[in-house]
C-alpha positions in Angstrom: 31.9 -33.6 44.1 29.9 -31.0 46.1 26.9 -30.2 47.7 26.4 -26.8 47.8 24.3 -24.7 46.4 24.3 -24.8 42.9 23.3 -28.5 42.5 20.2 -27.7 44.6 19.0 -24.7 42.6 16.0 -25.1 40.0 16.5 -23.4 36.3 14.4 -20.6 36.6 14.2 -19.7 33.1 11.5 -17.6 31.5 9.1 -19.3 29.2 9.4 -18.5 25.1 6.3 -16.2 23.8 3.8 -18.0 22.0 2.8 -16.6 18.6 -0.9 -16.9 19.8 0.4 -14.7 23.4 2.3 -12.5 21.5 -0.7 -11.8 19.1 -3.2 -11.4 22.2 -1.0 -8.7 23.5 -0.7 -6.9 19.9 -4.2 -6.7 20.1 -4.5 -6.0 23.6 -2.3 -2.8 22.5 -4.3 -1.6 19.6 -7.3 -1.6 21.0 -6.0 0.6 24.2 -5.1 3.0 21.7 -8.5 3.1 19.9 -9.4 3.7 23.9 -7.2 6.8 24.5 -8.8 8.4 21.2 -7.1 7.4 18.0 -9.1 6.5 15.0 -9.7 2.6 14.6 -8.5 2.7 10.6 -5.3 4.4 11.3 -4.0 1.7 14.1 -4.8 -1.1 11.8 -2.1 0.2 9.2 0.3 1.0 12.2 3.2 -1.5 12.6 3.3 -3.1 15.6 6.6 -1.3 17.1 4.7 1.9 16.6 2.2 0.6 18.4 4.5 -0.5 21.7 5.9 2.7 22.0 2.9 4.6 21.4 1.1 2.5 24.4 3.8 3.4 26.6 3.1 7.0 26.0 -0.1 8.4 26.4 0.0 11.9 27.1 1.6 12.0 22.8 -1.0 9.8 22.1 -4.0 12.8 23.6 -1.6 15.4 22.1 -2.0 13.7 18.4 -5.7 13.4 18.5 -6.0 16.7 19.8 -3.9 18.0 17.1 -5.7 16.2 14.2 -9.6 17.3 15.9 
């Protein structure tokens, strides 16, 4: 039997999401875009992949509210 490496190394596995994280972060997201400009009524009936991808763009994000002001 050996003694190398791969009997010394730690599992470095990343931890599972909580439900409560996971809703922290949803919120976390919603109200950044409330932030950049968007109305507060229409994120609440966004879903929450909508939301992701609109977070990670926020230049559309100024170019919608622009458009509907």
């Amino acid at each position: 039997m050996g003694t190398g490496r791969t009997l010394r190394k730690e599992s470095h596995v990343r931890p599972c999401k909580t439900p409560a994280g996971k809703a922290h972060k949803s919120a976390a997201q919603r109200r950044r875009l409330v932030k950049f400009g968007m109305k507060e009524e229409d994120v609440q009936l966004m879903g929450a992949e909508e939301v992701r991808v609109l977070v990670q763009r926020p230049t559309l994000v100024k170019k919608l509210v622009a458009k509907k002001a």
